[in-house]
N, C-alpha and C positions, 0 to 999 in steps of 0.2 A: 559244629565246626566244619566249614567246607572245605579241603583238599585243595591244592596246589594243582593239580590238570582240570577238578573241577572250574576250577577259577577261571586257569588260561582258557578251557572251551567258554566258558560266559562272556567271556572277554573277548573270545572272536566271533562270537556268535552279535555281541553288541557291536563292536566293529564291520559285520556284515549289514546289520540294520542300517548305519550309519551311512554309508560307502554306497550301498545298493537299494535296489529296490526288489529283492530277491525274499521268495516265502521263507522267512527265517522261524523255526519253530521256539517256541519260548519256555525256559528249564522251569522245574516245579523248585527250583532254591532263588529266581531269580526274583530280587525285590522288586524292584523297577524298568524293566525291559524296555520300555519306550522312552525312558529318560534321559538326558544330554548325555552323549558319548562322555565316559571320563580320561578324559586327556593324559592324566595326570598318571595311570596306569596301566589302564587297557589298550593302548595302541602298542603296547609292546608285542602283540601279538599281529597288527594290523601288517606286517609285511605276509604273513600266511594267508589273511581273510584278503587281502590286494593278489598273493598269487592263485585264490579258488576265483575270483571272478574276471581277471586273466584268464587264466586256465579257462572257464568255460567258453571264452570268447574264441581260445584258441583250438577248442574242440570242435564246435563251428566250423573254424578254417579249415580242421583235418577233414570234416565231415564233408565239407563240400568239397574240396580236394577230391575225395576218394569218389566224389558221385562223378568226375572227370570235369566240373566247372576249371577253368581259367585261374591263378594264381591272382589277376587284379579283380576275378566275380569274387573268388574264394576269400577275399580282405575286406571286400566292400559285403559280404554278409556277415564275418564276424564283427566288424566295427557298428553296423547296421542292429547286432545284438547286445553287442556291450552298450550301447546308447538307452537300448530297453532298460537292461538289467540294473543300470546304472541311474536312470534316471536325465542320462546325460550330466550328470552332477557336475563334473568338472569342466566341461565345454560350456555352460551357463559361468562358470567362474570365467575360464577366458573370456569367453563373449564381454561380460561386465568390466574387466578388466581392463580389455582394450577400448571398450568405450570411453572407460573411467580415467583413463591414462592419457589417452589420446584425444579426449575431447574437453578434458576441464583447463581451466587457465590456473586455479589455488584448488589447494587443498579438500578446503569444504566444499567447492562444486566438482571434485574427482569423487569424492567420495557419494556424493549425491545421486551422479550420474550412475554407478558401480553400482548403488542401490535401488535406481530405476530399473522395469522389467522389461520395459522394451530394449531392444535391441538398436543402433546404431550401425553405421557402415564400418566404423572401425572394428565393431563386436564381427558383426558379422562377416570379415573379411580376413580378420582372425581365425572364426571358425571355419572357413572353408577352408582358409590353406593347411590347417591341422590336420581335420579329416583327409582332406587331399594328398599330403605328405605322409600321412600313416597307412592311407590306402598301399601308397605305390610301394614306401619302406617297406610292409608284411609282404607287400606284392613277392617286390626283389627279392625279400630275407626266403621265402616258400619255393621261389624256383632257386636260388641257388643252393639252398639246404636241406631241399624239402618239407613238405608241409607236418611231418611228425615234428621236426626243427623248430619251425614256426609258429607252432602251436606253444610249445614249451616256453622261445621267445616269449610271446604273449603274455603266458602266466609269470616270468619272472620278472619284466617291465612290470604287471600290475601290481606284485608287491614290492618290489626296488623304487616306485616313482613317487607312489604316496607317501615314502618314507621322506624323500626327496621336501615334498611338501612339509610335511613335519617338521622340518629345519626352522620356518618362518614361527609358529609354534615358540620354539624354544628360544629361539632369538631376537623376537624384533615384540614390544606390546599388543595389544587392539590399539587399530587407527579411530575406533568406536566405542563409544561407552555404551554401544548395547548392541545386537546383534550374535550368531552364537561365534565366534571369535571372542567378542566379550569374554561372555559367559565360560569356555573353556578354559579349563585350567590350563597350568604350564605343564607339559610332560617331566615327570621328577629326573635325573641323571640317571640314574637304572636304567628307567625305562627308553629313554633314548639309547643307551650303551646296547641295550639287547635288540630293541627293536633295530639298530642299524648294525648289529651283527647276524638276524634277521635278513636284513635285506641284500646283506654281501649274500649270504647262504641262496639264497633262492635266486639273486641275481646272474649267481654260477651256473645254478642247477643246466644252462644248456649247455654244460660241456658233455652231459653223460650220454649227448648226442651228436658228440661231435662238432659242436663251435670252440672256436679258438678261444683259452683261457684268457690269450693277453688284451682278444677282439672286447669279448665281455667286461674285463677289468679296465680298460678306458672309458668304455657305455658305463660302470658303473659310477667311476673317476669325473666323467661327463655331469651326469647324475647330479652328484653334490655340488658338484662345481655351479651349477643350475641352480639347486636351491641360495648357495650365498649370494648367488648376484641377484637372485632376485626379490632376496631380504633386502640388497644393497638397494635395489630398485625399492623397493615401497617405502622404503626408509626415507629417501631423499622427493620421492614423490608426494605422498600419505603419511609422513611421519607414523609410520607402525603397518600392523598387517589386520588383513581382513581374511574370511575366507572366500573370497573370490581371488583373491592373488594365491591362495593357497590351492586354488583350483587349478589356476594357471600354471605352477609351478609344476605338478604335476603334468600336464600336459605336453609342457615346453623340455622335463626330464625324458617323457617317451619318446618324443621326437627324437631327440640326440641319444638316448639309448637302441633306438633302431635304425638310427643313421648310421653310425658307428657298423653295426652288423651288416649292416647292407652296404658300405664302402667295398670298393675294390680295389683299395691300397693292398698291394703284394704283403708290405711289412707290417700290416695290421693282424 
């Protein structure tokens, strides 16, 4: 019988295979390690395994930071590492998304295009403005809070955003009868209740540095607000969700959780 933290570590450790492309080492209890993420439990822990590789992204930042690089070099090599470590996994979800969005007339050819691997102008013009906005976002967020600040940002966007994503998950079907969307289960009510009290918790985490609780609790407020509408979007687009709008979601959550921090509304 395996233990209760043994579980949750298998469970973020599958969650980091999942998410990353990071050398994830594999337990002597675990049955199936390469096998589909299971949805349906083990993402409750996924707001922790989204804030380690955060987090390393944002050690990057501190690192170059501290070598005397520029606030917008020191963004453009952690995003530059989280694209490795990652896979780019979620910027391939925008990309298809806004292809898929933006270039089909019905259903079956959104969905078609989302499944093709090339890239489009719409994909591609999504993905520059992403990267380009989260460059300049970590930029702002590093000089005006410093780069210890920013770093921490980092880690608590990466697990506050996938959680974000999760939403689509729980609410909306596969637009697909096959593909891993398909195939994943539904996350059980548990495990959304922890995993997105999970994601408050780490989403906070930069107050212990000094950002403003109430700055963080609209970036987090933002966050969800992100994932409904963009159930509401695949809904009305795709009738249901795929994971490339779950990629998206993710992404379009980061944006507005480092906007948020980087505004310079006095009453923020």
């Amino acid at each position: 019988m395996i233990s209760l933290p043994l579980r949750l570590l298998a469970d973020f450790l599958a969650c980091l295979r999942f998410y990353s492309r990071l050398p994830v080492p594999v337990l002597p209890y675990e049955a199936e390690p390469y096998a589909m993420l299971d949805f349906a439990t083990s993402v409750r822990v996924l707001p922790f395994a989204g804030f380690f590789i955060g987090g390393l992204g944002g050690l990057v930042l501190w690192g170059a930071s501290l070598l005397g690089l520029p606030p917008l070099i020191a963004a453009a090599f952690a995003l530059s590492f989280l694209l490795l470590a990652t896979g780019a996994f979620h910027e391939d979800g925008l990309a298809d998304t806004a292809d898929g969005l933006g270039g089909g007339m019905t259903v079956e050819r959104k969905l078609e295009i989302m499944k093709d691997s090339r890239i489009g102008t719409f994909g591609g013009a999504a993905l520059i403005m992403s990267l380009l906005l989260r460059t300049l976002l970590i930029a702002e967020i590093t000089q005006r809070f410093g780069a210890p600040a920013a770093a921490l940002v980092m880690a608590a966007s990466g697990g506050a955003s996938r959680v974000a994503a999760l939403m689509l998950h729980a609410l909306l079907p596969s637009a697909r009868n096959d593909g891993a969307a398909w195939a994943a289960a539904k996350p059980l009510p548990s495990t959304l209740i922890l995993s997105t009290l999970l994601a408050i918790a780490v989403g906070l985490a930069p107050m212990a540095l000094g950002m403003q609780p109430e700055r963080l609790a609209l970036g987090l407020a933002l966050m969800a607000f992100s994932g409904f509408a963009m159930a509401g979007i695949a809904q009305r687009q795709i009738k249901g969700m795929t994971g490339d709008i779950a990629g998206a979601t993710q992404q379009v959550a980061e944006i507005l959780f480092f906007a948020v921090l980087a505004s310079r509304f006095a009453s923020i």
